[in-house]
C-alpha positions in Angstrom: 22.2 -10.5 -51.4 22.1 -14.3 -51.2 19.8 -16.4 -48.5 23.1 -17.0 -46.1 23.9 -12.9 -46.4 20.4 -12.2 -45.0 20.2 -15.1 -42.6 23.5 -13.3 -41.3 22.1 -9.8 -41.6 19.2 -10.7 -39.1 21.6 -12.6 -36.4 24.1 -9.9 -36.6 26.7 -12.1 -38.4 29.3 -10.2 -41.0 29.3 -11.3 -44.1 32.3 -8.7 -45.1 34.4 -6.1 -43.1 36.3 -3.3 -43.7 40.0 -2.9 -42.4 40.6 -0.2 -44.4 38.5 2.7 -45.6 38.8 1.8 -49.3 39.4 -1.9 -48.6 36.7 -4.3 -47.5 37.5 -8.3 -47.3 34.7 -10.9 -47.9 34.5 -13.3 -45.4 34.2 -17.3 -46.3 30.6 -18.7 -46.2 32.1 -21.8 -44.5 33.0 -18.9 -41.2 29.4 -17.3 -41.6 27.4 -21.1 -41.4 29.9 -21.9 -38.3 28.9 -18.8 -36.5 25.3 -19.1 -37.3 25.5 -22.7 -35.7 27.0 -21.2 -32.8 24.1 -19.2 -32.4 21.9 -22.1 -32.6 20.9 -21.4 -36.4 21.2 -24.1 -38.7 22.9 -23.3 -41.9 24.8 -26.1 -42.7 22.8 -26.8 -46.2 21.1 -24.4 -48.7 17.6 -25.9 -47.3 18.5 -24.9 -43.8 19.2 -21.8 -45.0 15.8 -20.8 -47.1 14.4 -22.4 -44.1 16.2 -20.9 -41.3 15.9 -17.3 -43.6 12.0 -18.1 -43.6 11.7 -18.9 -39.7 13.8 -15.9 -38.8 11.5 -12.9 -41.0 8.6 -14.4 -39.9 9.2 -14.4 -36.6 10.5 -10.6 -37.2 7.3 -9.9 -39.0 5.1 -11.2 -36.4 6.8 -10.0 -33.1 5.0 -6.8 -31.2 8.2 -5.6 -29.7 12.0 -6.4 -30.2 13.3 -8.4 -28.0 15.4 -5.9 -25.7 14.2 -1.7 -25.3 16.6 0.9 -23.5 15.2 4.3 -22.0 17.2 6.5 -21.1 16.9 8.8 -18.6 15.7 12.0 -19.4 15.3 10.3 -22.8 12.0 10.3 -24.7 10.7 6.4 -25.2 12.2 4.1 -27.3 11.0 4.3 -30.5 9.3 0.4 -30.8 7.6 1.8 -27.5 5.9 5.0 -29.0 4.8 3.2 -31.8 2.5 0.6 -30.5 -0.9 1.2 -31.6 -3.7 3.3 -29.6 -4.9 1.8 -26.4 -1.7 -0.8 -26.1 -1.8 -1.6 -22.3 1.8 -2.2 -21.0 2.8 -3.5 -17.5 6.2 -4.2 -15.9 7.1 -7.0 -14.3 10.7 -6.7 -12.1 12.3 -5.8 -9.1 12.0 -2.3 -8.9 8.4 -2.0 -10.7 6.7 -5.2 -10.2 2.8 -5.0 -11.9 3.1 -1.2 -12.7 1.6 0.0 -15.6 4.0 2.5 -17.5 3.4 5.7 -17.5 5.8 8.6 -17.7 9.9 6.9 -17.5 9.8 3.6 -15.3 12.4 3.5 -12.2 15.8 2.6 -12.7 16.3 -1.0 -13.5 16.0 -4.2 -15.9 12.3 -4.9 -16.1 10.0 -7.0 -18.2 7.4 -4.9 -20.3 4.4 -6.6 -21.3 2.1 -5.3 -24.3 -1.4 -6.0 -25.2 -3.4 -4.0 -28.1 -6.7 -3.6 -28.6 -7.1 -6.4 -31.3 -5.5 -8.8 -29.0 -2.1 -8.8 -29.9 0.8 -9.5 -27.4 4.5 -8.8 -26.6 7.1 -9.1 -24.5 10.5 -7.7 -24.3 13.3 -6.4 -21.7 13.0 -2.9 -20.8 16.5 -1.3 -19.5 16.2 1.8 -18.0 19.7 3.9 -17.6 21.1 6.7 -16.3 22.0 9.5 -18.6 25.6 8.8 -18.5 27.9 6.7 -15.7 29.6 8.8 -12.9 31.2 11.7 -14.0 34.7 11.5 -13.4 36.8 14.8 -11.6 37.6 17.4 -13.6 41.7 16.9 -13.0 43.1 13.8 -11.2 46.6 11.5 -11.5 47.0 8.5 -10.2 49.1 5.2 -10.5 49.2 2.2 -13.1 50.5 -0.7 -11.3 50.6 -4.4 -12.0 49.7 -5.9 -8.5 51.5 -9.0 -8.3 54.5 -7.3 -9.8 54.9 -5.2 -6.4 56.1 -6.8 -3.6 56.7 -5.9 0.0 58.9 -6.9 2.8 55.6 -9.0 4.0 54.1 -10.5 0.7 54.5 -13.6 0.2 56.4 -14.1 -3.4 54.1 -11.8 -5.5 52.4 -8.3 -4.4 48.9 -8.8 -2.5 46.1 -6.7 -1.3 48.3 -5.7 2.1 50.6 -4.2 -0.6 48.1 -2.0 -2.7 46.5 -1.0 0.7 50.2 0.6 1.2 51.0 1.7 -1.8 47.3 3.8 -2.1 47.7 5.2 1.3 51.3 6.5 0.0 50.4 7.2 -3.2 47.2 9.3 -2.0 48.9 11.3 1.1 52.3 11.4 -0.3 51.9 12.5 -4.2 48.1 13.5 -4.2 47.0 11.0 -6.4 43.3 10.1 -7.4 43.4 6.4 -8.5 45.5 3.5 -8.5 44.7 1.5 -11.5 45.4 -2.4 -11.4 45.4 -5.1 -13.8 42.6 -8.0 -13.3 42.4 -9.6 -9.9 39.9 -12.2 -11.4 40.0 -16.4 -10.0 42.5 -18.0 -11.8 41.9 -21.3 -13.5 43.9 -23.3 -10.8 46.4 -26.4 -11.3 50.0 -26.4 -12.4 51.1 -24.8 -14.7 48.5 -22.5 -14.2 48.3 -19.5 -16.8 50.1 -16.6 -15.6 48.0 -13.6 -17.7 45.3 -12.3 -15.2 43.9 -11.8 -19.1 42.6 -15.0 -19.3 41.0 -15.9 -15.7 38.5 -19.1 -15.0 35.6 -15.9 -13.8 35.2 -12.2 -14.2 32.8 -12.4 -11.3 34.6 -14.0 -8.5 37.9 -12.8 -7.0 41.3 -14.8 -7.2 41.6 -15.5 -3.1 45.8 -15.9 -4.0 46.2 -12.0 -3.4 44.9 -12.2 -0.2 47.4 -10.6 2.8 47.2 -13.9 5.3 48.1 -12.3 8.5 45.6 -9.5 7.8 42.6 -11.9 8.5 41.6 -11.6 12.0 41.4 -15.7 12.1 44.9 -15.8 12.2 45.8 -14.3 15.4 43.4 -16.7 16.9 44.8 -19.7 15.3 46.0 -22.5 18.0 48.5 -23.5 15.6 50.8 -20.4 15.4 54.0 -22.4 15.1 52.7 -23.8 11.4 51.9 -19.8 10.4 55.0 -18.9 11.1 56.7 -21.8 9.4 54.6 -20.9 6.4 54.9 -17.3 6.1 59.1 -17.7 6.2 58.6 -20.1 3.4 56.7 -17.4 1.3 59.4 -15.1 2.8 61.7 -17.4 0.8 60.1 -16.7 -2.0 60.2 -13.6 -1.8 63.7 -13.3 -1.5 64.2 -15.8 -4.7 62.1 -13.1 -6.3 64.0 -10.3 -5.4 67.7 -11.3 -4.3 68.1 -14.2 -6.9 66.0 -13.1 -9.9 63.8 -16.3 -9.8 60.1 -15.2 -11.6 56.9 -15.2 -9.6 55.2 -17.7 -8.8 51.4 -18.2 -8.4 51.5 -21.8 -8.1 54.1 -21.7 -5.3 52.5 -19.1 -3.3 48.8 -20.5 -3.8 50.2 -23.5 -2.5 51.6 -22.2 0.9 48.9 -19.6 1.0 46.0 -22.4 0.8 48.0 -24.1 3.7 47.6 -21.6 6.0 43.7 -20.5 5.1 43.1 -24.5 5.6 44.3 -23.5 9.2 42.4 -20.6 9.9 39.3 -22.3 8.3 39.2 -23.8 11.4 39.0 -21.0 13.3 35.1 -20.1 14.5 34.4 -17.0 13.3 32.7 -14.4 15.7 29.4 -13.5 15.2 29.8 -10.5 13.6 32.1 -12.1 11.1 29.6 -15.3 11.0 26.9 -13.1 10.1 28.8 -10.9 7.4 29.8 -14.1 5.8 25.9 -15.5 5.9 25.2 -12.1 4.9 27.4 -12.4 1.8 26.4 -16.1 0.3 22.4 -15.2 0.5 23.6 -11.9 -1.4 26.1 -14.0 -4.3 23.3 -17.1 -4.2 23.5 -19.8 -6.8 26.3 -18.4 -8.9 28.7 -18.5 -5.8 27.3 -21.8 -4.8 28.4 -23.2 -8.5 31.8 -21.4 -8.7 32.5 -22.9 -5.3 31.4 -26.1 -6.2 33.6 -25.8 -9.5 36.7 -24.6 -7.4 36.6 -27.9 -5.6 35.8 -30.1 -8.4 38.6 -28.4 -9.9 41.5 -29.3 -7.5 40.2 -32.9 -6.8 38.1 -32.2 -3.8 34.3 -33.4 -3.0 32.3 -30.1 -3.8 29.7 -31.3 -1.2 32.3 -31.5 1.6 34.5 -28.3 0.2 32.6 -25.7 -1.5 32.0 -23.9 1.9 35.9 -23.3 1.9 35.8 -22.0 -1.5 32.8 -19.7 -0.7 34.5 -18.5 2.4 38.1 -17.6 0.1 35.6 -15.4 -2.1 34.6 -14.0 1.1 37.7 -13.1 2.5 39.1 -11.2 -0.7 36.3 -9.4 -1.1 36.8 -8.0 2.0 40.2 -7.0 1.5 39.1 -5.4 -1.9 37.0 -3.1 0.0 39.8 -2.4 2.7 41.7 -1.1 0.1 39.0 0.9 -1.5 38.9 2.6 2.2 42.7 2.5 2.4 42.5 4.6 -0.7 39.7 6.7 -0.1 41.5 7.5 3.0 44.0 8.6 1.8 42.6 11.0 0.0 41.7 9.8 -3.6 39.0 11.1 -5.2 38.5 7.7 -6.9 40.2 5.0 -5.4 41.1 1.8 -7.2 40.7 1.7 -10.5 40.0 -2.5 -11.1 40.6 -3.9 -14.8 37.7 -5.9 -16.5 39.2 -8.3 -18.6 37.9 -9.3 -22.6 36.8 -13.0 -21.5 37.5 -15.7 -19.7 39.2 -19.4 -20.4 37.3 -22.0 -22.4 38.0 -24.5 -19.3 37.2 -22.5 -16.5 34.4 -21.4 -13.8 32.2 -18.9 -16.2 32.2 -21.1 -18.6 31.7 -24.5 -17.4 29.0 -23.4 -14.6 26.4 -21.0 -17.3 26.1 -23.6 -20.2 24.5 -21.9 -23.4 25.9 -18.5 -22.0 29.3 -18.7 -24.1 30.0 -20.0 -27.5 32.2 -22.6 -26.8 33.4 -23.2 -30.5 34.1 -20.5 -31.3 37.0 -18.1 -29.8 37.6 -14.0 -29.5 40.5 -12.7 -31.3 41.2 -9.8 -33.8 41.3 -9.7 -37.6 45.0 -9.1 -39.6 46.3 -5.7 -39.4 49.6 -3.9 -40.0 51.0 -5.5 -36.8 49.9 -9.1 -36.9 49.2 -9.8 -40.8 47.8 -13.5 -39.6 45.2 -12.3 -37.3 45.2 -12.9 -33.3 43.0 -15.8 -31.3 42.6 -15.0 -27.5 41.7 -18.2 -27.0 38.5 -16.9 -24.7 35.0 -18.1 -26.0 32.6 -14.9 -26.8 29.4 -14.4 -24.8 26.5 -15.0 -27.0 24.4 -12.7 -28.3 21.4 -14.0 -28.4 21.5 -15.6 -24.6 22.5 -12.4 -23.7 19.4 -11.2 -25.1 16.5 -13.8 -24.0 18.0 -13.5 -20.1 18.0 -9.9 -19.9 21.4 -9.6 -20.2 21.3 -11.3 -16.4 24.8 -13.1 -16.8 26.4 -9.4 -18.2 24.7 -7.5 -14.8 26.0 -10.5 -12.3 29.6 -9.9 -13.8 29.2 -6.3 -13.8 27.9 -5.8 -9.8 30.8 -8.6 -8.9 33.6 -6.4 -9.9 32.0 -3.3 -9.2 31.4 -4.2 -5.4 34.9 -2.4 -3.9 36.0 0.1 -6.5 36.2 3.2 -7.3 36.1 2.7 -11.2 36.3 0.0 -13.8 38.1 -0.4 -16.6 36.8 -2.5 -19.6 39.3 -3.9 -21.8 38.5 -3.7 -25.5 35.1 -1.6 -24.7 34.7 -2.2 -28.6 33.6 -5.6 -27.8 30.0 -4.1 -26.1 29.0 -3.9 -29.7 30.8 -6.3 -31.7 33.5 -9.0 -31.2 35.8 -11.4 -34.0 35.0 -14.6 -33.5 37.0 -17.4 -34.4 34.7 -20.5 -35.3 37.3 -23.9 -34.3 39.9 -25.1 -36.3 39.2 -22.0 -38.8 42.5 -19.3 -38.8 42.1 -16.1 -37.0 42.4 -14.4 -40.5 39.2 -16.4 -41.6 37.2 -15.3 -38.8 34.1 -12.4 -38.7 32.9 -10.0 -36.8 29.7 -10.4 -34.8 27.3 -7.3 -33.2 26.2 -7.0 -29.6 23.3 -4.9 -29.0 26.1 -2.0 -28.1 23.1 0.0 -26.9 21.6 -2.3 -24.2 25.1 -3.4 -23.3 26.0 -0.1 -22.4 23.4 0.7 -20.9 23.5 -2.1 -17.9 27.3 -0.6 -17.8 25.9 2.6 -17.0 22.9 1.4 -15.2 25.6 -0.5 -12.5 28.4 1.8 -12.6 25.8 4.2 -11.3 24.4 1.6 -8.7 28.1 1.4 -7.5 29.1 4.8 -8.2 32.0 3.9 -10.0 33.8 5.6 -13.1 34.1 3.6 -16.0 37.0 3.7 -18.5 37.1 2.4 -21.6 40.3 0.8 -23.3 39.3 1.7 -26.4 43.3 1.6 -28.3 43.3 0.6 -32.3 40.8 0.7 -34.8 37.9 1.9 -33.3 34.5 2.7 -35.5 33.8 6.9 -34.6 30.0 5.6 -34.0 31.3 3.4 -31.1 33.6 5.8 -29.7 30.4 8.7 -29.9 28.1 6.3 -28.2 30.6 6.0 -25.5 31.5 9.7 -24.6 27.9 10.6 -24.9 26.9 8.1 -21.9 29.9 8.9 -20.0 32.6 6.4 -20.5 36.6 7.9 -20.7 38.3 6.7 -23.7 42.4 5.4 -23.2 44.9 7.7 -24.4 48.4 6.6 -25.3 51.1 9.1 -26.2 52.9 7.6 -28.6 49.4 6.7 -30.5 48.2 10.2 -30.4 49.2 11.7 -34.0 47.0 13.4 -36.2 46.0 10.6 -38.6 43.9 12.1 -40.4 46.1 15.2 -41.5 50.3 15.0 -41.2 50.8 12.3 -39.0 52.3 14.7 -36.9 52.1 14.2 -32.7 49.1 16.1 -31.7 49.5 19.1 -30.2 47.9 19.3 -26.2 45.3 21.2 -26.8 43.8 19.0 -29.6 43.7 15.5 -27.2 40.4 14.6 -26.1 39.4 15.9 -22.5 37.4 12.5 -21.5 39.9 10.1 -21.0 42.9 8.6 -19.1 46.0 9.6 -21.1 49.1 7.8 -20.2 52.7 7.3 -21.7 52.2 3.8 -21.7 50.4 0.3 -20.9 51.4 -3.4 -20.1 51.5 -4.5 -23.6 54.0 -1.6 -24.7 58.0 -0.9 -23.2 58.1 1.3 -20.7 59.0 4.7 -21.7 62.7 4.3 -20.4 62.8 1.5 -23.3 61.1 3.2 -25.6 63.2 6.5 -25.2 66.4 4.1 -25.6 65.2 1.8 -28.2 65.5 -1.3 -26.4 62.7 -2.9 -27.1 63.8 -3.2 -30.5 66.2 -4.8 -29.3 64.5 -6.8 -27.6 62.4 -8.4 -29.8 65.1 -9.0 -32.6 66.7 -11.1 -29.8 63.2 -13.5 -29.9 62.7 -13.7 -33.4 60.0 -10.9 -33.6 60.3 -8.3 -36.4 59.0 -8.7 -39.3 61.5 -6.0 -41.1 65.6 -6.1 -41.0 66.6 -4.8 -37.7 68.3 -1.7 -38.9 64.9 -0.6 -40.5 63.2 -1.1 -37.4 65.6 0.8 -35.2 65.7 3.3 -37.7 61.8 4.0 -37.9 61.4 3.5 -33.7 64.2 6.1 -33.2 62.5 8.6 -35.9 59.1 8.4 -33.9 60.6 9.0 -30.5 62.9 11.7 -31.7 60.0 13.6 -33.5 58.3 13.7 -29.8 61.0 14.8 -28.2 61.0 17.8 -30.7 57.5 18.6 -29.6 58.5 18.8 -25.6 61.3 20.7 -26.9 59.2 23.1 -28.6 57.0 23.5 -25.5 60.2 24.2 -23.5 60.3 21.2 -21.6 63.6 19.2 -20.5 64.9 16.0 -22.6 67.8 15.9 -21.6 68.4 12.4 -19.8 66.3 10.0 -19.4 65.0 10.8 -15.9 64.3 14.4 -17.9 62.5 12.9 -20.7 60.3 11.1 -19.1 59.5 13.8 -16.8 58.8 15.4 -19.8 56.8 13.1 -21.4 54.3 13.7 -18.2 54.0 16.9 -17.9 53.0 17.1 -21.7 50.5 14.6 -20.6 49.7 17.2 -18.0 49.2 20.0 -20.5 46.6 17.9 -22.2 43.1 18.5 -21.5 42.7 14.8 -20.0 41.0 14.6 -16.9 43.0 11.6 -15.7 46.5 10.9 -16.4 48.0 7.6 -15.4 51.7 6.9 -14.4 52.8 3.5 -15.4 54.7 2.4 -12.0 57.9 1.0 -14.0 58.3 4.7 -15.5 58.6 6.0 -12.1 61.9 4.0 -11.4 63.4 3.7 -14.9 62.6 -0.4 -15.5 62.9 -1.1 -19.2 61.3 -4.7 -19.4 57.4 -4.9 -20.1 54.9 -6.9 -18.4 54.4 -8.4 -21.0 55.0 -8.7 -25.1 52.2 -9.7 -27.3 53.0 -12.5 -29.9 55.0 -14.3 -26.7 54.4 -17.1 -24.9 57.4 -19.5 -23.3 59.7 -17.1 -25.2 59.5 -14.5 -22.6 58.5 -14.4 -18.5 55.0 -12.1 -19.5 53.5 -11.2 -16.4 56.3 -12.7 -13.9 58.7 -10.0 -13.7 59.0 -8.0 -9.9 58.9 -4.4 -9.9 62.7 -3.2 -11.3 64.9 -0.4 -11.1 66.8 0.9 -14.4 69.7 -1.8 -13.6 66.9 -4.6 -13.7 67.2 -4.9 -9.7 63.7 -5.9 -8.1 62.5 -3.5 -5.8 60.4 -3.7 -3.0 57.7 -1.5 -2.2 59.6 0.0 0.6 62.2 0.6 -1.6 59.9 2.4 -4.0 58.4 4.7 -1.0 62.4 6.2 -0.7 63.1 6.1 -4.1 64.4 9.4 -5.3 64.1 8.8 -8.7 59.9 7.5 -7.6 59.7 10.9 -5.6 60.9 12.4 -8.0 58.6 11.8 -11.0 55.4 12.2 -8.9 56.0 15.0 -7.2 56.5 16.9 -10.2 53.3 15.0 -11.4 51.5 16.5 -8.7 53.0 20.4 -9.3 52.1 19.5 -12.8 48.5 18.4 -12.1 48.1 21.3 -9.7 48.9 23.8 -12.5 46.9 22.1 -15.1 44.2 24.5 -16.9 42.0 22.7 -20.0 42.7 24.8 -23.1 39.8 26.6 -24.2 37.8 25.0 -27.1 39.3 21.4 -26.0 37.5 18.5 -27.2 35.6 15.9 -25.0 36.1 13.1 -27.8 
């Protein structure tokens, strides 16, 4: 191994992956030096190298303790921790344990243990203590997949808001028993137009994008003197609304930020009563500095003085966070055993809030993406600048816990996109091709454990999307500390044997299973072939059409042989995919998750990786199988809606786990 390999080794930096089993790809040194200056390593030359190599194993050598220890609960102590010499003295230093010495397992919490030995030696490192596992999710429970924005009511103003999942949880819950409502990331949106329309890509993770607030909910706005301009606003977002629905315009953000930030400049200057006054105090002192610089960043952001405006930024942070926790109570209510189910998204955008407020927190040249595989033989760049490592690390993983307690504040669980990325993400250096990129490792153990540590603190499930190629040490380390895995029907073969679907009883018990996500057709589609269709018509496949079609319709019908087999109905396509649920239902999952657009035969996806201006991703309403949008109302009497989950909910009801199943 040469000087840059085991420069790399020690800062976690691949020098070679593995796509394949019996395939493993070298990666360039030019990729490895980037990544190491992104980390703040010098390895530009060979002498900054031998010297970077030399600094780095001494430092190794001489160090008392690494720099970041996990205990868990009911755990014995790490290992660096039982093997300090005789006589070490150790105190904590934190929040919950402030001076203690250790002895027996310290309180829950991120502390800072200090060592001393008897020869005079010293150390310091961050000590997380966790949990066993995270929440333990029910032992049966269905629920709803729902894009938010795609759901509009006869009140929302051009694009679904919090009113609307309030509704559709209190239905959903006393209507069709259902446990969850799972939504797709509700994070602040880098504002401007264009703005970017993928709730993927926010400006935070931390703070809440204030444009799915329900206006007249606020109880400012019946005490507004200037009624005559609400009203004037709210039939304008009516307007759009109907454009949405009547005249097949897309949605929006930009238009219905704009009339939406009218009218909260208006109720702004509303005094608040005390008790509102003092929940609002009560929040900023509780968010501190890091709402104080988003806020300040907001205004910056649109043009405004953030001395004169961040208070009206702070105060829209305020406001949806209160209507995230309405809708936790709607939901709870209701009678859900979990509530709603909020998305954590992979990263954030290079030019917003997160980034620009926490300098040295992100790599900033460098991006997150995803090596080549069968489906993208170039490689993928999300364009979203990787938390680094190492600043993780030397703050205690502080920036990691902020995000973390911001999203889990009003929810009943959390779901992580690309959970992988806890222990290792591809980064991109700049101007390099995704396929050039590397891999680089987390501490996967610490990071999981301030998961835990604050899903536990919020009591809140956590669900790991955890779809592709997955390494079976990361998806052990998960189950064992309590985090569901994401099932997806037509993924679920056995791989390692015929290929063949697998049968019920051989799914894994501890995840959500589901026939579908936002980045696949719906199952209408699917069972129909249309999305072949569609994406010969933009210039997608990478085989002759014929082929394609060919292959699709060989996969579905090999599916529908297994719900045949089992005696189930495929006849139709309302059938099938009634069908395709309850074997979903026969599955020892403990949640299963119905993809809204499956409930009321819509064929188009949210949204189709490898597009961009190509096709509407994440502006299409709510449709029916015609491609009519469809209110919420309209979903509520839908028979086809009815339907589906009520024979979800016989299905769920019925539901026994096979004996033997497993829980991985």
């Amino acid at each position: 191994m040469d000087d840059l390999a085991r420069l790399a080794v020690l800062h976690g930096v691949a020098t070679s992956y593995q796509p394949a089993e019996d395939v493993t790809v070298r990666v360039p040194d030019a990729t490895v030096a980037a990544v190491l200056g992104q980390l703040g390593v010098d390895a530009a030359t060979p002498e900054s190298v031998r010297q970077a190599l030399a600094e780095a194993e001494r430092a190794r050598a001489e160090r008392l303790l690494p720099p970041v220890l996990v205990w868990w609960a009911g755990s014995e102590p790490p290992a660096a921790l039982a093997a300090l010499p005789p006589g070490t003295r150790t105190r904590l230093e934190g929040d919950e344990a402030a001076g203690a010495e250790t002895g027996g397992v310290p309180p829950l919490g991120v502390h800072r243990l200090h060592a001393e030995t008897p020869d005079g030696r010293s150390g310091a490192a961050t000590l997380i203590v966790a949990p066993e596992r995270a929440p333990a999710a029910p032992e049966r429970g269905h629920g709803l997949l729902v894009q938010l924005y795609s759901l509009l009511s006869e009140r929302s103003w051009g694009m679904g808001d919090l009113g609307d999942l309030a509704d559709l949880a209190r239905w959903a819950g006393r209507t069709h028993g259902a446990a969850f409502i799972q939504v797709n990331p509700l994070h602040a949106a880098v504002p401007g137009a264009p703005t970017d329309p993928s709730p993927y890509r926010p400006s935070s993770r931390r703070f809440p994008d204030p444009v799915h607030l329900r206006v007249e909910d606020l109880p400012e706005h019946g005490a507004c003197p200037d009624q005559e301009t609400l009203a004037e606003l709210a039939a304008r977002g009516g307007e759009l609304r109907r454009r949405v629905l009547e005249k097949g315009a897309l949605i929006d953000r930009v238009a219905v930020w704009a009339l939406k930030r009218t009218a909260l400049e208006l109720l702004y200057a509303v005094p608040r009563s005390p008790e509102r006054e003092a929940a609002y105090r009560e929040f900023c002192a509780e968010q501190g500095e890091p709402l104080d610089r988003h806020a300040a960043w907001c205004a910056a952001a649109t043009g405004e003085d953030p001395a004169a405006r961040a208070d009206f930024h702070r105060w829209l942070v305020w406001l949806t966070d209160t209507q995230l926790a309405a809708a936790q109570r709607a939901a709870r209510e209701a009678g859900m055993a979990v509530g709603i189910v909020h998305d954590l998204a992979v990263g954030v955008h290079p030019a917003g809030s997160d980034v620009q407020t926490a300098p040295g927190v992100h790599a900033t040249g460098s991006t997150v993406g995803a090596p080549p595989d069968a489906f993208n033989a170039r490689g993928q760049d999300w364009g979203l600048p990787p938390l680094r490592p190492d600043a993780l690390a030397a703050s205690g993983y502080a920036a990691f816990r902020a995000l973390l307690r911001g999203v889990l504040r009003a929810t009943g669980a959390l779901r992580i996109d690309h959970v992988m990325g806890l222990f290792r993400l591809w980064w991109i250096p700049e101007g390099t091709p995704p396929a050039e990129g590397t891999y680089v490792a987390y501490d996967g153990e610490a990071m999981l454990a301030v998961l835990v540590l604050e899903a536990h603190r919020a009591g809140a499930l956590v669900i790991g999307e955890d779809l592709g190629t997955v390494e079976p040490r990361v998806r052990r380390a998960l189950a064992r500390r309590g985090v569901l895995g994401t099932s997806v029907l037509w993924f679920e073969r056995d791989w390692a044997g015929d290929g063949q679907p697998l049968a019920p009883a051989d799914w894994r018990a501890d995840c959500l299973a589901t026939a579908t996500t936002h980045d696949l057709p719906p199952t209408a589609a699917k069972l129909a072939g249309a999305h072949v269709d569609l994406r010969d018509r933009l210039g997608l496949l990478t085989r002759p059409l014929e082929q394609e079609r060919a292959q699709d319709a060989a996969d579905t019908a090999e599916w529908l042989d297994v719900l045949e087999d089992l005696g189930l109905d495929t006849k139709g396509e309302e059938a099938a995919v009634r069908a395709l649920y309850a074997f979903l239902l026969r599955t020892p999952a403990r949640l299963v998750g119905v993809w809204l657009p499956d409930a009321v035969g819509d064929r188009r996806p949210q949204n189709l990786p490898g597009t961009w201006d190509q096709y509407p991703n994440w502006r299409l309403p709510l449709a029916d199988a015609e491609g009519r949008p469809l209110t919420l109302e309209a979903l509520v009497a839908s028979r086809r809606a009815n339907a589906l989950l009520s024979a979800v909910r016989e299905g769920a009801c019925a539901r026994t786990a096979p004996p033997g199943a497993r829980a991985v």
